[in-house]
Every structure is written in structure tokens, then in C-alpha cells.
C-alpha positions in Angstrom: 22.6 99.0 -94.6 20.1 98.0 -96.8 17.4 98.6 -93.6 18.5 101.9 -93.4 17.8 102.6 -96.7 14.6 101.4 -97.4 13.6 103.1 -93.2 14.6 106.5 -95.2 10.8 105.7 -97.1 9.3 105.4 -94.2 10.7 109.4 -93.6 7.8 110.3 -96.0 4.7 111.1 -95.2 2.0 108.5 -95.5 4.4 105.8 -96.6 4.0 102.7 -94.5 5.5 99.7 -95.6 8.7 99.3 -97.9 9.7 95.7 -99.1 12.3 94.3 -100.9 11.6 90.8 -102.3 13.3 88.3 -104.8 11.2 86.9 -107.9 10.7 84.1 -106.4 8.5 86.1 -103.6 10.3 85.4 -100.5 11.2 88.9 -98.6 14.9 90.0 -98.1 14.4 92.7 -95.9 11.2 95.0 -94.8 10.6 98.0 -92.6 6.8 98.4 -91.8 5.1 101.1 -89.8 1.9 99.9 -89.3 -0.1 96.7 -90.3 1.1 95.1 -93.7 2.1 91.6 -94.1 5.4 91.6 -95.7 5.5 88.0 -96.8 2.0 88.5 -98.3 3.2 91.8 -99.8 6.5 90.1 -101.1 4.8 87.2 -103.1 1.7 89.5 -104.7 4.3 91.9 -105.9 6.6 89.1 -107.4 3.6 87.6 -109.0 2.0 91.1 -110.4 5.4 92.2 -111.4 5.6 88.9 -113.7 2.6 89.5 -115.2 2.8 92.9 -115.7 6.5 92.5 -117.2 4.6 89.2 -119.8 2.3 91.5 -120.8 5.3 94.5 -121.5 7.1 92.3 -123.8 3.9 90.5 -125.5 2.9 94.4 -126.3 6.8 95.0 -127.1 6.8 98.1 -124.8 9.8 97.5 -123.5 11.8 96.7 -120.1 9.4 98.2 -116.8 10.8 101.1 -114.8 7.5 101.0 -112.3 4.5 100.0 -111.7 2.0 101.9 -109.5 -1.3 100.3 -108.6 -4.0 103.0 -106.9 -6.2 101.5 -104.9 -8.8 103.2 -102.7 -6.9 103.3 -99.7 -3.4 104.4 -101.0 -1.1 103.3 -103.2 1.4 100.5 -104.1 3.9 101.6 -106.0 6.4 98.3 -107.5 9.8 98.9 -109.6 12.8 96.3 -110.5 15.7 96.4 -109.0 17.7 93.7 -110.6 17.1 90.8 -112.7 16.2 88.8 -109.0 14.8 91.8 -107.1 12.2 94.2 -106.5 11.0 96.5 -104.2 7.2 97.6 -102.9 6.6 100.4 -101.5 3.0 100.6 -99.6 1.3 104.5 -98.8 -2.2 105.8 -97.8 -4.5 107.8 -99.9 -3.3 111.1 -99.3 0.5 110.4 -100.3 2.9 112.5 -102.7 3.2 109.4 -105.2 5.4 111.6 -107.1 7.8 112.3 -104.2 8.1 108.5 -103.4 8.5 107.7 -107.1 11.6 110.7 -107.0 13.0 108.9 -104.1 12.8 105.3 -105.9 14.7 106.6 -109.0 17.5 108.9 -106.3 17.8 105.9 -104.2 17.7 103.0 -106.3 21.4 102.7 -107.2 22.1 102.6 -103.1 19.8 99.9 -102.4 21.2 97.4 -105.0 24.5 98.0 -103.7 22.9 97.2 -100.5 22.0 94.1 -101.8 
């Protein structure tokens, strides 16, 4: 099930890659249309979600909805899923950020129960 839900990102346009990983970095399940290496992809985005989540509660901003990093070549957008898990979602240059970011919040609910 869970598959199924995260192949739904893959539906939008210039989405390539969406990962969902424990804290501990290890991947529990990936669809990927292209080239990305999910295992690399799973263990950055544990460890930049740490540090990003440190640095939230050492600047008391509170708890972290998402995180999107723009990069030159597209976007990687991050969010928590639970207290052990967290999803990546990977796009080119030219995506809908906002659309993906829609679809996180809608879908969110589904793929913890997925879990």
C-alpha cells in the first residue's frame, strides 16, 4: 500500500524520486523514476532533518512541518512523518513545489497508516 501511495508522487509533473526513510537513515520503501540513489537519499535526509530539527528547537521555533531545499537542478522537499519517519520527495527545476507540498499535507495521514 504504502508503494502505491508514495507512486501517486511520481503522477506529478517533474517529480522523480519519493523516499520514505527511518531516523536512523535506512529506506523503508522508494519509487524512483529516473537516477537517484535511494539509500544515499535516505541517510542525507535523516541527517539534514536532525539538524535542521537541533537548530528549530535551539531557536525555540517549534516542531518542523517541512523542509524544502532548492537546489539548482530542482528541489528536495523533506517533512516528518512520525517520530521514526520521514519522507523525501526529489523534482527538477521546473516543478509546482506548491502542488507537491499540497499533496504531502492531503496525503500524509494515508502514508503513516501505510506504515
Amino acid at each position: 500500500m504504502l508503494k502505491q501511495i508514495l507512486s501517486e508522487f511520481l503522477r506529478l509533473d517533474g517529480v522523480t524520486a519519493a523516499v520514505v526513510a527511518g531516523r536512523d537513515g535506512f529506506v523503508i520503501e522508494s519509487v524512483v523514476a529516473g537516477d537517484v540513489d535511494v539509500e544515499a537519499l535516505g541517510a542525507m535526509a535523516s541527517t539534514g532533518m536532525g539538524t535542521s530539527e537541533a537548530m528549530s528547537n535551539e531557536l525555540g521555533k517549534g516542531e518542523m512541518h517541512q523542509m524544502l531545499i532548492e537546489l539548482e537542478n530542482g528541489p528536495i522537499l523533506l517533512a516528518p512523518l512520525t517520530e521514526d519517519e520521514l519522507i523525501a520527495i526529489v523534482a527538477n527545476a521546473n516543478v509546482n513545489v506548491g502542488r507537491i507540498r499540497y499533496e504531502l499535507k492531503k496525503n500524509k495521514d494515508r502514508i503513516i497508516a501505510a506504515l
